[in-house]
C-alpha positions in Angstrom: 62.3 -56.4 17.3 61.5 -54.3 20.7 61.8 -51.5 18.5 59.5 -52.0 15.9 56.9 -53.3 19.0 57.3 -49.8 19.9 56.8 -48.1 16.3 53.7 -50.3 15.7 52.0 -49.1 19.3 52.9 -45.4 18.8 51.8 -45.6 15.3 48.7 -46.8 16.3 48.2 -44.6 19.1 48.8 -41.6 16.9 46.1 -43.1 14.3 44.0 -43.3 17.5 44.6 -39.8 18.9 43.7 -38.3 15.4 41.0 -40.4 14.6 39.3 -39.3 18.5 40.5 -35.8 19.1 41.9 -34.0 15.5 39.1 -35.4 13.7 36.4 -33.9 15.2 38.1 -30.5 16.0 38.7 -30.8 12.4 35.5 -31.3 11.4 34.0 -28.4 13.7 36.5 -26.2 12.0 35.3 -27.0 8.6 31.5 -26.7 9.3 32.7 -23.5 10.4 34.2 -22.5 7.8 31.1 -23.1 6.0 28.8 -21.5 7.9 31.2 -18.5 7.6 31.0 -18.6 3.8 26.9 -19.0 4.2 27.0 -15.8 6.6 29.2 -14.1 3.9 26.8 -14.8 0.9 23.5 -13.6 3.0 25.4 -10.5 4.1 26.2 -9.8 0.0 22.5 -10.5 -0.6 21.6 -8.2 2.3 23.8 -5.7 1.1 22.9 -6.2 -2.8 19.3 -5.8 -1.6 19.4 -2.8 0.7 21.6 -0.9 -2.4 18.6 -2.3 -4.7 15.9 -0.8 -2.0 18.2 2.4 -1.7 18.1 2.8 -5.6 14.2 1.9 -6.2 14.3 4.9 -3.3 15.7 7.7 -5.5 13.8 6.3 -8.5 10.6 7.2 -6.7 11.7 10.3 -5.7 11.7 11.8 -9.1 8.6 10.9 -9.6 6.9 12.7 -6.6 5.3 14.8 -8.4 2.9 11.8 -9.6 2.6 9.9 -6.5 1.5 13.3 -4.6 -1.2 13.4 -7.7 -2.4 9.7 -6.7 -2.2 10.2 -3.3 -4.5 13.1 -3.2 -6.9 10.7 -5.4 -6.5 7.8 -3.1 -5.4 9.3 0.4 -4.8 6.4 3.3 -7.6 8.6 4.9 -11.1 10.2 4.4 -12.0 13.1 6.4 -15.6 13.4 5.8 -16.0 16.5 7.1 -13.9 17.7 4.7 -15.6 15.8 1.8 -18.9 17.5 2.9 -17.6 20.7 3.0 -16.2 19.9 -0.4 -19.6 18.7 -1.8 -21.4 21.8 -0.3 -18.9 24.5 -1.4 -18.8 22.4 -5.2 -23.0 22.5 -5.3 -23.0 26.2 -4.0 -20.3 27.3 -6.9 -22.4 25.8 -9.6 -25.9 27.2 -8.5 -27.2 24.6 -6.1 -28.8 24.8 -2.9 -27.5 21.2 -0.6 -30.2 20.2 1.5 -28.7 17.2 3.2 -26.2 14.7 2.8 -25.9 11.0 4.8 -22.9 8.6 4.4 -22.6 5.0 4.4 -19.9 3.3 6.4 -17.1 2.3 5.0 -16.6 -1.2 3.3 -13.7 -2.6 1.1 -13.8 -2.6 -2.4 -15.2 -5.2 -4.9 -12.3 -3.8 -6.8 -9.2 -4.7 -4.1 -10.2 -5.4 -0.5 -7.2 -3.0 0.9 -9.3 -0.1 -0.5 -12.1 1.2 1.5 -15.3 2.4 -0.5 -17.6 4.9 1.5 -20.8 5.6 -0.4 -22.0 9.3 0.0 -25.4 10.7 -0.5 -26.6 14.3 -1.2 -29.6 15.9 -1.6 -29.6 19.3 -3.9 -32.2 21.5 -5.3 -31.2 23.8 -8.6 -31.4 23.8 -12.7 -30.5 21.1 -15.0 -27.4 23.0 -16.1 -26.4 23.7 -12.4 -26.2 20.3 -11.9 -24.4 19.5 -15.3 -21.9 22.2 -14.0 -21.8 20.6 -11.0 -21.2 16.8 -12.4 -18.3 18.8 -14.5 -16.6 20.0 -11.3 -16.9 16.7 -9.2 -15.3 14.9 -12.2 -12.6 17.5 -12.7 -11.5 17.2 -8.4 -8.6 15.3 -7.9 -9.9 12.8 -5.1 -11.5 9.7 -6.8 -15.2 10.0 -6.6 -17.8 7.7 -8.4 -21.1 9.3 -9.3 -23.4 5.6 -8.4 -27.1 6.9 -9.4 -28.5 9.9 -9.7 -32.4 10.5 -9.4 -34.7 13.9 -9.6 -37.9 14.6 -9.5 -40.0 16.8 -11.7 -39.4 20.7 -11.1 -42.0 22.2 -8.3 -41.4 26.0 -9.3 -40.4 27.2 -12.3 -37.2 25.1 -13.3 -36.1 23.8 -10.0 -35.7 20.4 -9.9 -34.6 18.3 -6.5 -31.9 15.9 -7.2 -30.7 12.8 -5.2 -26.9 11.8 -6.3 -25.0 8.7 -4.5 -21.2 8.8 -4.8 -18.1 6.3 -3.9 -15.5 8.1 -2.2 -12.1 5.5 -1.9 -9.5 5.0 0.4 -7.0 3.0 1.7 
Protein backbone atom coordinates (compact mmCIF):
# COMPACT_ATOMS: atom_id res chain seq x y z
CA UNK A 1 0.00 0.00 0.00
CA UNK A 2 3.10 2.37 1.00
CA UNK A 3 4.23 1.63 -2.32
CA UNK A 4 1.67 2.58 -4.51
CA UNK A 5 1.37 5.98 -1.94
CA UNK A 6 4.71 6.47 -3.35
CA UNK A 7 3.97 5.71 -7.25
CA UNK A 8 0.82 7.91 -7.10
CA UNK A 9 3.03 11.09 -5.54
CA UNK A 10 5.97 10.57 -7.97
CA UNK A 11 3.61 10.12 -10.72
CA UNK A 12 2.14 13.18 -10.01
CA UNK A 13 5.13 15.06 -9.37
CA UNK A 14 6.59 14.02 -12.72
CA UNK A 15 3.04 15.21 -14.44
CA UNK A 16 3.83 18.37 -12.43
CA UNK A 17 7.51 18.86 -13.36
CA UNK A 18 6.55 18.47 -17.14
CA UNK A 19 3.56 20.34 -17.13
CA UNK A 20 5.85 23.57 -15.31
CA UNK A 21 9.31 23.22 -16.67
CA UNK A 22 9.31 20.77 -20.16
CA UNK A 23 6.31 22.31 -21.39
CA UNK A 24 7.30 25.55 -21.81
CA UNK A 25 10.90 24.84 -22.87
CA UNK A 26 9.06 22.72 -25.23
CA UNK A 27 7.05 25.21 -26.46
CA UNK A 28 9.97 27.85 -26.89
CA UNK A 29 11.69 25.28 -28.87
CA UNK A 30 8.83 24.81 -31.28
CA UNK A 31 8.17 28.53 -31.85
CA UNK A 32 11.63 28.42 -32.68
CA UNK A 33 11.56 26.07 -34.86
CA UNK A 34 9.04 28.04 -36.61
CA UNK A 35 10.55 31.17 -36.74
CA UNK A 36 13.56 29.28 -38.19
CA UNK A 37 11.42 27.84 -41.06
CA UNK A 38 9.85 31.67 -41.57
CA UNK A 39 13.64 33.01 -41.71
CA UNK A 40 14.30 30.09 -44.16
CA UNK A 41 11.38 30.96 -46.57
CA UNK A 42 12.25 35.00 -46.61
CA UNK A 43 15.92 34.14 -47.12
CA UNK A 44 14.65 31.90 -50.49
CA UNK A 45 12.44 34.86 -51.46
CA UNK A 46 15.40 37.13 -50.90
CA UNK A 47 17.55 34.99 -52.78
CA UNK A 48 14.83 34.18 -55.59
CA UNK A 49 14.41 37.98 -55.86
CA UNK A 50 18.04 39.23 -55.88
CA UNK A 51 18.73 36.18 -58.90
CA UNK A 52 15.37 37.80 -60.51
CA UNK A 53 16.98 41.51 -60.04
CA UNK A 54 20.42 40.06 -61.25
CA UNK A 55 18.72 38.60 -64.42
CA UNK A 56 16.32 41.69 -65.29
CA UNK A 57 20.17 43.29 -64.87
CA UNK A 58 21.70 41.43 -67.89
CA UNK A 59 18.42 41.73 -69.81
CA UNK A 60 18.88 45.53 -69.83
CA UNK A 61 22.20 45.28 -70.64
CA UNK A 62 21.62 44.10 -74.08
CA UNK A 63 19.58 46.64 -74.78
CA UNK A 64 21.94 49.62 -73.92
CA UNK A 65 22.06 50.58 -76.98
CA UNK A 66 18.32 51.90 -76.66
CA UNK A 67 18.34 53.20 -73.25
CA UNK A 68 21.50 55.42 -74.22
CA UNK A 69 19.05 56.59 -77.26
CA UNK A 70 16.31 57.55 -74.53
CA UNK A 71 18.49 58.85 -72.18
CA UNK A 72 19.96 61.40 -74.50
CA UNK A 73 16.11 62.32 -75.34
CA UNK A 74 15.24 62.50 -71.70
CA UNK A 75 18.55 63.13 -69.71
CA UNK A 76 18.00 63.33 -65.57
CA UNK A 77 19.56 66.83 -66.41
CA UNK A 78 19.35 69.98 -68.69
CA UNK A 79 22.32 72.05 -69.10
CA UNK A 80 20.92 75.13 -70.68
CA UNK A 81 23.92 76.45 -71.68
CA UNK A 82 24.38 73.69 -73.75
CA UNK A 83 20.74 73.76 -75.14
CA UNK A 84 21.44 77.47 -76.18
CA UNK A 85 24.47 76.73 -77.73
CA UNK A 86 22.65 74.02 -79.46
CA UNK A 87 19.76 76.34 -80.68
CA UNK A 88 22.30 79.00 -81.86
CA UNK A 89 24.69 76.65 -83.66
CA UNK A 90 21.13 74.66 -85.25
CA UNK A 91 19.75 78.53 -86.42
CA UNK A 92 23.30 79.48 -87.73
CA UNK A 93 23.58 76.07 -89.90
CA UNK A 94 20.32 76.61 -91.50
CA UNK A 95 20.71 80.42 -92.40
CA UNK A 96 19.45 82.22 -89.32
CA UNK A 97 20.66 84.95 -87.43
CA UNK A 98 19.51 84.24 -83.21
CA UNK A 99 18.91 87.43 -81.72
CA UNK A 100 17.98 86.42 -78.23
CA UNK A 101 16.72 83.66 -76.39
CA UNK A 102 14.94 83.66 -72.51
CA UNK A 103 13.96 80.47 -70.58
CA UNK A 104 11.20 79.66 -68.32
CA UNK A 105 11.92 77.82 -65.07
CA UNK A 106 11.35 74.60 -64.89
CA UNK A 107 7.88 72.95 -63.87
CA UNK A 108 6.74 69.30 -63.98
CA UNK A 109 4.87 67.95 -66.61
CA UNK A 110 1.08 67.79 -67.27
CA UNK A 111 2.24 64.63 -68.82
CA UNK A 112 3.98 62.81 -65.44
CA UNK A 113 4.99 65.10 -62.58
CA UNK A 114 8.58 63.28 -62.27
CA UNK A 115 9.42 64.98 -65.60
CA UNK A 116 10.48 68.53 -65.55
CA UNK A 117 9.23 70.72 -68.56
CA UNK A 118 11.39 73.94 -69.20
CA UNK A 119 9.82 76.18 -71.81
CA UNK A 120 12.54 77.99 -74.12
CA UNK A 121 12.15 80.99 -76.23
CA UNK A 122 14.14 82.30 -79.23
CA UNK A 123 14.14 85.06 -81.19
CA UNK A 124 15.59 84.51 -85.08
CA UNK A 125 15.66 86.67 -88.06
CA UNK A 126 16.07 84.72 -91.73
CA UNK A 127 13.93 83.24 -94.89
CA UNK A 128 10.92 81.13 -94.67
CA UNK A 129 12.99 78.04 -95.97
CA UNK A 130 15.71 78.82 -93.36
CA UNK A 131 13.45 78.32 -90.83
CA UNK A 132 11.68 75.19 -92.47
CA UNK A 133 15.36 73.89 -92.47
CA UNK A 134 15.72 74.79 -89.19
CA UNK A 135 12.27 73.15 -87.81
CA UNK A 136 13.70 69.97 -89.96
CA UNK A 137 16.92 69.86 -87.81
CA UNK A 138 15.31 70.54 -84.32
CA UNK A 139 12.92 67.62 -85.05
CA UNK A 140 15.61 65.36 -86.31
CA UNK A 141 18.06 66.17 -82.66
CA UNK A 142 17.86 63.45 -80.42
CA UNK A 143 16.89 65.44 -77.10
CA UNK A 144 13.00 65.76 -76.87
CA UNK A 145 12.05 69.25 -77.82
CA UNK A 146 8.39 70.53 -78.40
CA UNK A 147 7.99 73.33 -80.93
CA UNK A 148 4.78 75.24 -78.51
CA UNK A 149 3.97 78.31 -80.97
CA UNK A 150 5.70 79.91 -83.40
CA UNK A 151 4.88 83.63 -84.46
CA UNK A 152 6.61 86.07 -87.29
CA UNK A 153 6.12 89.17 -88.42
CA UNK A 154 5.98 90.47 -91.97
CA UNK A 155 9.48 90.66 -93.77
CA UNK A 156 11.18 94.36 -93.21
CA UNK A 157 13.88 93.95 -96.10
CA UNK A 158 13.57 91.97 -98.85
CA UNK A 159 12.55 88.34 -97.55
CA UNK A 160 13.65 88.57 -94.06
CA UNK A 161 11.19 87.78 -91.73
CA UNK A 162 11.71 87.89 -87.66
CA UNK A 163 10.45 84.83 -85.99
CA UNK A 164 9.47 84.11 -82.32
CA UNK A 165 9.46 80.12 -81.60
CA UNK A 166 8.59 78.71 -77.89
CA UNK A 167 9.93 75.14 -77.24
CA UNK A 168 9.48 72.41 -74.27
CA UNK A 169 12.72 70.95 -73.44
CA UNK A 170 12.06 67.67 -70.77
CA UNK A 171 13.73 66.21 -68.09
CA UNK A 172 13.77 64.27 -65.22
Amino acid sequence: MYRNIIIAILLILAILIGAFLIWPNYQRLKNLQIQIERTKTSLQESERYYNELTLTLQRLKEFEPELSKIEMALPSYTSMPSFYNFIEKTSRENGLILRKVDSNPAKDSVIKPEIKEIGVSASLSGTYSSLKNFLVAIEKNSRMIEIDKISFSPPGKGDIFDFNINFKIYSY
